[in-house]
C-alpha positions in Angstrom: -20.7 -58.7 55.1 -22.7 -58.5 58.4 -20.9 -56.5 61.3 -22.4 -57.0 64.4 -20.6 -54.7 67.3 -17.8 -53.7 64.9 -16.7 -57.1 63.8 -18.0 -59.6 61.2 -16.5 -63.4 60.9 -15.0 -64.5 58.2 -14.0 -67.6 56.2 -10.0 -68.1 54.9 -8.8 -70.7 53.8 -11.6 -72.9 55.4 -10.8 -71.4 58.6 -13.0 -68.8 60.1 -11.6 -65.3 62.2 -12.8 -61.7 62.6 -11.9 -58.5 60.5 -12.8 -54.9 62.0 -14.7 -52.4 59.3 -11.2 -51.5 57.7 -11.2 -55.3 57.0 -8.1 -55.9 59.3 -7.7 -59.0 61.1 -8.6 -58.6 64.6 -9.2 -61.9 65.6 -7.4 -65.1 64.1 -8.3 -67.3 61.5 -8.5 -70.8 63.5 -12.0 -71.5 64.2 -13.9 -74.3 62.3 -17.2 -71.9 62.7 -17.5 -68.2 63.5 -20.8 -66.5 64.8 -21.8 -62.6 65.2 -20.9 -61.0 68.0 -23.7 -60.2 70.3 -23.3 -58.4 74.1 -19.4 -58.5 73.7 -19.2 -62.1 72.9 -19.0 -64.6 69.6 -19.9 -68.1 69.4 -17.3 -69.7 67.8 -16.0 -73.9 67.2 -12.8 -75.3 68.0 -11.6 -78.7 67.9 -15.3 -80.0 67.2 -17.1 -78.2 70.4 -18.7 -74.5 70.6 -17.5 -72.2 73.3 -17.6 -68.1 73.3 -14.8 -65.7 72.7 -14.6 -61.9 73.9 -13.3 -59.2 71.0 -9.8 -59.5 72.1 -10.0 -63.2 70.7 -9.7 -64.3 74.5 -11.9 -67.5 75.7 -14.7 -66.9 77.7 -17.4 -69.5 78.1 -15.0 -73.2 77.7 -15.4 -75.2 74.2 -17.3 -78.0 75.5 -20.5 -77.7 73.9 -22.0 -79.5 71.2 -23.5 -76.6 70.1 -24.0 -72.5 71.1 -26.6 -69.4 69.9 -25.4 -66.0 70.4 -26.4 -64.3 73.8 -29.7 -63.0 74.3 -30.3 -60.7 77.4 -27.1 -61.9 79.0 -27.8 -65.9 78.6 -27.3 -67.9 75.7 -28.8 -71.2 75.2 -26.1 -74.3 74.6 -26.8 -77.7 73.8 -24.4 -81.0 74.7 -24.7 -84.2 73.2 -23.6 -87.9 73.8 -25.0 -90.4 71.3 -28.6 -89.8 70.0 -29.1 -87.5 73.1 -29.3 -83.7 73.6 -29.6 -81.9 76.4 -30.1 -78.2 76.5 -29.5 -75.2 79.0 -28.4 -71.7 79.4 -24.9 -70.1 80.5 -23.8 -66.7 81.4 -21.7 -64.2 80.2 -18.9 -65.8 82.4 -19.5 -69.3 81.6 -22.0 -70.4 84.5 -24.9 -73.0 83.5 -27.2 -70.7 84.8 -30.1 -73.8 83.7 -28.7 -77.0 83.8 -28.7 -79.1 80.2 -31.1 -81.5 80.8 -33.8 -80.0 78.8 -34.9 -81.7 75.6 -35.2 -78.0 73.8 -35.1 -74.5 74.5 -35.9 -71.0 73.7 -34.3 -68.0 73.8 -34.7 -65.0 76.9 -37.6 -63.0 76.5 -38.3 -59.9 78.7 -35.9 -61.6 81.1 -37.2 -65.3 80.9 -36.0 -68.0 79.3 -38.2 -71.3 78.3 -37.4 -74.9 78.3 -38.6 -78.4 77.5 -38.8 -81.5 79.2 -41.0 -84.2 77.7 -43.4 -82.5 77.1 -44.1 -80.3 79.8 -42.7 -76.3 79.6 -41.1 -74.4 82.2 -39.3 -71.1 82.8 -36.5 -69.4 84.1 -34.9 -66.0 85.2 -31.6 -65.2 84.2 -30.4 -66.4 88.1 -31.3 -69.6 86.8 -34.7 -69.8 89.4 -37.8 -71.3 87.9 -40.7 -69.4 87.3 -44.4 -70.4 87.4 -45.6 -68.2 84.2 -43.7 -66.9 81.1 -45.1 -63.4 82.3 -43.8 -61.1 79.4 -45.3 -58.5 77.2 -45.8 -60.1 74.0 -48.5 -59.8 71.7 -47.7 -63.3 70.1 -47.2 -66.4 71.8 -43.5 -67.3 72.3 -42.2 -69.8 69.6 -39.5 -73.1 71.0 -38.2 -74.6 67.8 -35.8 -77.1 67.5 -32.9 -76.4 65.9 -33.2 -77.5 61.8 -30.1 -77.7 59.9 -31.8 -78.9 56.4 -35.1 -79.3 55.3 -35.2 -83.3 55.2 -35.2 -82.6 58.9 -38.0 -80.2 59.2 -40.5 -83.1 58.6 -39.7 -84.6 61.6 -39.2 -81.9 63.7 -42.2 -80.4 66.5 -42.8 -76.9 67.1 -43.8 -75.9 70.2 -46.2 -72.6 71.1 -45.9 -71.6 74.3 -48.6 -68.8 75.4 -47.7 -65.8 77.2 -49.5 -62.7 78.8 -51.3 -60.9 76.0 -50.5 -57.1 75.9 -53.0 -55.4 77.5 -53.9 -51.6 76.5 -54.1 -48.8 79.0 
């Protein structure tokens, strides 16, 4: 079982919920999908869309994504989708698009940076939401956007994206 912040999420009865380390319920068994719990919140489904719940069970970010990845540095990267088409951005801890989802992928924060793709041209963001001309981190490997792959029939058809970033330099 993998506890992330004191909780791990669970499966009953094909629903999913959260038990504490003593393995009692702290958070009910209704969600179609439960993630970890990272920076105080979970990603979790309900009624077909992805929103984010704090460890008291109470909703945070609304259910009206198509998709949601845990929070990384205080943003976490959400996709919606109508059709064929998916958009992606990045909300806050409270539930503000901090990046509008219009991108066509994205990447995780970095160092306080987030990355994003439109066509094909990349561009990045601070956690205020403000565009930034370069990645500007500390990273001795380049910085990877990867769509997402659910199965490996996909994979084939998927492109992976490396974005360079500052190379560490030694003092």
């Amino acid at each position: 079982m993998n506890f992330k912040e004191g909780f791990a999420s669970v499966k009953q009865n094909g629903k999913w919920g959260f038990i504490d380390k003593t393995s009692k319920e702290v958070i009910p068994f209704k969600y179609e999908y439960g993630g970890v719990f990272s920076q105080g919140l979970a990603t979790v489904k309900l009624n077909g869309t992805y929103g984010y719940i704090d460890k008291k069970g109470s909703e945070i970010v609304p259910f009206v994504y198509y998709e949601g990845f845990a929070f990384n540095e205080g943003a976490a990267r959400v996709r919606t989708r109508e059709g064929s088409a998916s958009k992606w951005g990045f909300v806050d801890k409270k539930g503000k698009e901090i990046v509008p989802l219009i991108y066509d992928d994205a990447g995780d924060f970095i160092n306080g940076k987030g990355a994003v793709r439109l066509n094909e041209k990349y561009l990045f963001f601070d956690r205020t939401g403000k565009e930034v001309n370069e990645m500007d981190i500390i990273s001795p490997e380049p910085v990877i956007i990867s769509p997402v792959v659910k199965d490996a029939d996909n994979l084939k058809n998927k492109k992976k994206a490396v974005v360079p970033v500052k190379p560490v330099k030694k003092q």
